[in-house]
C-alpha positions in Angstrom: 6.6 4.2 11.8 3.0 2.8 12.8 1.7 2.9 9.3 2.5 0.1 7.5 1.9 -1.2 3.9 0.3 -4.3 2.8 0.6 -3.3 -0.7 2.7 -6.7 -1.4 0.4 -8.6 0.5 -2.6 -8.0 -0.7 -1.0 -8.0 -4.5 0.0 -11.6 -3.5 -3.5 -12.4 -2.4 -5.3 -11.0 -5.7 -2.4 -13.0 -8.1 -1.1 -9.7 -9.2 2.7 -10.9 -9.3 5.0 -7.7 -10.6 4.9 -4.2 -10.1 4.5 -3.9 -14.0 1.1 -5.4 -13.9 0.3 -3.6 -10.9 1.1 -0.6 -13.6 -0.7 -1.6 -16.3 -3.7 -2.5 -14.1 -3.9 0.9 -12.3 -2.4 3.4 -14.3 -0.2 4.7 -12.1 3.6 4.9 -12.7 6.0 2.2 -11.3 7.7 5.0 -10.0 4.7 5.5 -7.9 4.6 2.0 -6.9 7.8 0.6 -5.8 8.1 3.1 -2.5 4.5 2.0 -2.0 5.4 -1.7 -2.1 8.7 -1.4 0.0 6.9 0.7 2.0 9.0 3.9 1.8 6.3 6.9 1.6 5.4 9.2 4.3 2.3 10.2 2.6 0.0 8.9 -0.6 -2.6 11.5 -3.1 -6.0 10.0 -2.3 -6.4 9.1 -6.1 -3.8 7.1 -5.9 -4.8 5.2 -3.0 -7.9 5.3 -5.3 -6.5 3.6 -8.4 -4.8 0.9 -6.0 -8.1 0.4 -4.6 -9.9 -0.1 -8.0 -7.1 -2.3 -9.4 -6.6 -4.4 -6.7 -10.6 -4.6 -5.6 -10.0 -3.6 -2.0 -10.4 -1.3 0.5 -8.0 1.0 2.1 -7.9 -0.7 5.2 -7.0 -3.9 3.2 -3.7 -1.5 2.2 -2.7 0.0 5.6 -2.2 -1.5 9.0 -1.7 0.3 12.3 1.1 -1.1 14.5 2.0 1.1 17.8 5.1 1.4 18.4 6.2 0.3 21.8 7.6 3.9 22.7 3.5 4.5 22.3 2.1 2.1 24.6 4.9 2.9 27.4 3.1 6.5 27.5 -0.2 5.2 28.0 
């Protein structure tokens, strides 16, 4: 997949250390989070992208990278 999450990344860069705190700090449920932070979604509800954004003081380019794939750039 070209999407990838920085969602551990950029926790490690604000101090945020656990899921839990991410949790508490966002509202959403950790249930929510973990796929996020192993990066196992296929798509995310803009208000949670929101609420990550708001807990974590970022953007959602700080969250999301795009990486072609090589299969990509042999068509191009």
């Amino acid at each position: 997949m070209p999407i990838h999450w920085r969602l551990a990344t950029v926790m490690a860069d604000r101090r945020v250390r656990t899921i839990a705190e991410l949790a508490r700090r966002s509202g959403l449920a950790r249930s929510t989070l973990t796929p996020l932070w192993y990066g196992r979604v296929k798509r995310i509800d803009t208000d949670t992208l929101e609420a990550l954004c708001k807990a974590l003081n970022c953007q959602p380019g700080d969250l999301l990278v795009y990486v072609p794939d090589e299969e990509g750039r042999e068509r191009e």
